[in-house]
C-alpha positions in Angstrom: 54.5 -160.0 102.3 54.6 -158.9 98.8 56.8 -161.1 95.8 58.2 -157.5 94.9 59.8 -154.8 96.4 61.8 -151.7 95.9 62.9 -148.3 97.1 60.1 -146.0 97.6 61.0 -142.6 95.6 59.5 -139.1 96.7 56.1 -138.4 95.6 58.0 -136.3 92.9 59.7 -139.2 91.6 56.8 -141.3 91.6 55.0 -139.2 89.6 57.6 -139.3 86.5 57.5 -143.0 86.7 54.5 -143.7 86.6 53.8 -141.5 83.7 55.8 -144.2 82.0 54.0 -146.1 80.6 54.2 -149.7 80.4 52.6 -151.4 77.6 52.5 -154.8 76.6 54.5 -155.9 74.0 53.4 -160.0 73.8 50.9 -161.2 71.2 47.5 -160.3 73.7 44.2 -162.4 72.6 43.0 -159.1 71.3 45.3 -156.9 70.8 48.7 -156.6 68.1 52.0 -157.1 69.4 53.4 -153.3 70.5 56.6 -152.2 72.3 57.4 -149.5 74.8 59.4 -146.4 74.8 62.8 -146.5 77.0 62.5 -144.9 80.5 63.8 -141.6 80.7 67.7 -141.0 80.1 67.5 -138.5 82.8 65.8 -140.1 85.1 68.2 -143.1 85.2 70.8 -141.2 85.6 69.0 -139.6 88.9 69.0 -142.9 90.5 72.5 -143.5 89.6 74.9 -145.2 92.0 78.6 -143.5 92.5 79.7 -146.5 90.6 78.7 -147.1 86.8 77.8 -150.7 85.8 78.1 -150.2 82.0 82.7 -150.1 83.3 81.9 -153.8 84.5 83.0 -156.4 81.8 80.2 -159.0 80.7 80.0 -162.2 81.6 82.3 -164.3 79.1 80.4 -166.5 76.8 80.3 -167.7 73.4 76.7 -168.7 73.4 75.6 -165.5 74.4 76.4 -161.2 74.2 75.8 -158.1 76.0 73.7 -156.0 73.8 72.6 -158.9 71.4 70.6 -161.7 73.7 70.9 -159.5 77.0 71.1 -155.8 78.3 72.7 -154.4 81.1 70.5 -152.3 83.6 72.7 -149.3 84.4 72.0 -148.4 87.3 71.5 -151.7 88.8 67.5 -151.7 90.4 66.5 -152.6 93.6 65.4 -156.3 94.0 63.8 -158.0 96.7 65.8 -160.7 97.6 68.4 -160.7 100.3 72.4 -159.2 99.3 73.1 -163.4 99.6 70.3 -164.8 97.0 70.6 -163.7 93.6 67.3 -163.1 91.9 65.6 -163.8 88.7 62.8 -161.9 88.6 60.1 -163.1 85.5 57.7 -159.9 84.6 54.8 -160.9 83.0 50.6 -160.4 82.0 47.8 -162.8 82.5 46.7 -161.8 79.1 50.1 -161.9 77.6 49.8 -165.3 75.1 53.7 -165.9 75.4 53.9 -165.5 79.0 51.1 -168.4 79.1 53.1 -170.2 76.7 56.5 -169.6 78.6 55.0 -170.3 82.1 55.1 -174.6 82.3 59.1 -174.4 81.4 59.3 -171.6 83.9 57.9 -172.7 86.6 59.6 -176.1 86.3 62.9 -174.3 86.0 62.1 -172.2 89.0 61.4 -175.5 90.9 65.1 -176.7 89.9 66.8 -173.2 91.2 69.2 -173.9 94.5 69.0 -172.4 97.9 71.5 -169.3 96.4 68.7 -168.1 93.7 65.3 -166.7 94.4 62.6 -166.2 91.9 60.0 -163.8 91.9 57.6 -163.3 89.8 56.3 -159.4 89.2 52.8 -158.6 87.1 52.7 -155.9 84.7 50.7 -153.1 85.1 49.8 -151.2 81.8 46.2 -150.6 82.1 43.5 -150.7 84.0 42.5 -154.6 83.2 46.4 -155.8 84.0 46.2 -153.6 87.5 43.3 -155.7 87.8 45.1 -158.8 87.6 47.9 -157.6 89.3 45.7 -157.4 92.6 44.4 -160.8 91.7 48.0 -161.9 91.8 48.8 -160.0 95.1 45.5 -161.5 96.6 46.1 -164.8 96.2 49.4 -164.3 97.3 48.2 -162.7 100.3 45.8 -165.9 100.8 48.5 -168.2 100.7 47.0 -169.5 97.6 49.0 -168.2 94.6 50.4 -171.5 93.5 47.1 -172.8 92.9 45.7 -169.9 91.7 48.6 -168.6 90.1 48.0 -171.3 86.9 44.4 -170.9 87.2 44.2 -167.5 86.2 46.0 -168.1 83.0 44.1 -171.3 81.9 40.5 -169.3 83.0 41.9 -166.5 80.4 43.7 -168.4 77.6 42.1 -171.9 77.5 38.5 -171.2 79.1 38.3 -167.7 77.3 37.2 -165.7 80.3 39.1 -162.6 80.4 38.5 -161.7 84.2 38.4 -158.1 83.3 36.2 -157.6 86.7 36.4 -158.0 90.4 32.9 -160.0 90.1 34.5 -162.4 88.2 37.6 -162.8 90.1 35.9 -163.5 93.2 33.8 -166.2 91.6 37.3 -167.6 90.4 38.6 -168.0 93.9 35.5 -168.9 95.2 35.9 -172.5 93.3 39.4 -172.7 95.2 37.4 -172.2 98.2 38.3 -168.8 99.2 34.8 -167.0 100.7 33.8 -163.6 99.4 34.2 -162.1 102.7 38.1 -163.2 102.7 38.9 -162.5 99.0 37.1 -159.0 99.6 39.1 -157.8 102.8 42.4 -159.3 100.8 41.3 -157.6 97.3 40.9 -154.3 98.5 43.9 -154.0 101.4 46.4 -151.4 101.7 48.9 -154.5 101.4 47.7 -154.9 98.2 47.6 -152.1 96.7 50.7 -151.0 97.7 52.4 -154.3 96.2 50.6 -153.1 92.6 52.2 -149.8 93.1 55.7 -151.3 93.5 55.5 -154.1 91.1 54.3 -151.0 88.3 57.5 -149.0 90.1 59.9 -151.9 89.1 59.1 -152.8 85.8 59.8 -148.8 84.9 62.7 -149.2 86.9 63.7 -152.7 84.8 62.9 -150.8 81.1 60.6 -153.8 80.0 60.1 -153.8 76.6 58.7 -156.8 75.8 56.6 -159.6 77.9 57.6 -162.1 79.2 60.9 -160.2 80.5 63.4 -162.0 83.0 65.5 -159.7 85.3 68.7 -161.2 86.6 69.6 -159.7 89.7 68.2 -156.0 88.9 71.4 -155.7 85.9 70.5 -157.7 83.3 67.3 -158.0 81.7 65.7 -160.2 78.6 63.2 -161.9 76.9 62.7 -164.6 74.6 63.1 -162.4 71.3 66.5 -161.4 72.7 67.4 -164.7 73.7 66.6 -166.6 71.2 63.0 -168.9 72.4 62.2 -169.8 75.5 64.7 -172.4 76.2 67.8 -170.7 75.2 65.6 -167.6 77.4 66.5 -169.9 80.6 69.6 -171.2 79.5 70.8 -167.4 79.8 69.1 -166.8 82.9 71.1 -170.0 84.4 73.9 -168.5 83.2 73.5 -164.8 84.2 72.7 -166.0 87.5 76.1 -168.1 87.7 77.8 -165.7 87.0 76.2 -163.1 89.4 76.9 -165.7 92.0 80.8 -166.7 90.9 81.6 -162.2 90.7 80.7 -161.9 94.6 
């Protein structure tokens, strides 16, 4: 099954959001830091709930604010955890030189998270080289592999300086894990897949990411290290976004 999922919208709606586009906003190998347009006002307010989210009061803290080292999705998005998990989902880019930087600390905080958190993590998909490694991501997961894989794709792109910009050079990737051409292939270029590229592109238009890495608490609040102040205090929030998520049921 998929890491992501959301609501499918008529092929109407589909067709505004993805003409969204998502760009990366993390220091690339190649390219300058750059930041996205918001989603469309009135398209948010189509997928509006009967209750607003921006009359909820924000978590107390001193530490950290609404509008300063977090924002508040309004409407809340779909997530794919269960109604009993709360969910921090992290949004990121192979390419993407913080998300590579940010990922050790994550993923050991993701190992720490109790039985009432779940995290997710949901590839950008910006251009045709990130769809790319979206499906990579989606493969591997598919092949029951993505943990090992997972890490390798960002140390074959940042540390061995292979960008894996083709499906030759993917395979050959999971082909030193193992993984035959034949099985990568069939995996690669399933519906499963594809359709898990289309709804992890769907949720990050549906999250407003701005910047990469991006954490998304629950589908309401959403941040990044520039708003949180570094990658620490980046999980310190998310620890305490989630606890209070969890203490408000």
């Amino acid at each position: 099954m998929p890491a992501v999922e959301g609501a499918r919208p008529s092929a109407r709606r589909w067709s505004t959001l993805v003409a969204v586009a998502l760009l990366c906003a993390c220091t690339e190998p190649t390219d300058e830091p750059r930041r996205t347009e918001a989603a469309d006002p009135a398209e948010s307010s189509a997928l509006a709930p009967e209750e607003d989210a921006a009359t909820e009061e924000a978590p107390a803290s001193a530490r950290f604010t609404l509008g300063t080292h977090y924002r508040r999705l309004v409407p809340v998005q779909p997530k794919s955890s269960g109604p009993e998990q709360v969910e921090i989902a992290a949004v990121f880019s192979y390419r993407c030189v913080p998300c590579y930087e940010l990922e050790p600390e994550l993923a050991r905080w993701a190992r720490g998270l109790g039985a009432s958190r779940r995290f997710v993590r949901i590839p950008a998909v910006n251009d045709p080289v990130t769809r790319l490694h979206a499906r990579a991501f989606f493969t591997a997961e598919r092949l029951g592999r993505l943990d090992e894989l997972h890490a390798a794709m960002f140390r074959e792109i940042h540390l061995n300086g292979n960008p894996l910009d083709g499906k030759e050079a993917l395979a050959e990737l999971f082909g030193r894990f193992g993984i035959d051409r034949s099985a990568f292939d069939a995996a690669f270029d399933s519906y499963d897949v594809h359709d898990a590229v289309r709804r992890a592109a769907e949720l990050a238009t549906r999250y407003r990411v701005e910047q990469l890495p991006s954490l998304v608490v629950n589908g309401k609040y959403t941040t990044d290290p520039g708003l949180a102040g570094g990658n620490a205090e980046l999980l310190a929030l998310a620890d305490f976004l989630a606890a209070a998520e969890t203490s408000g049921r």
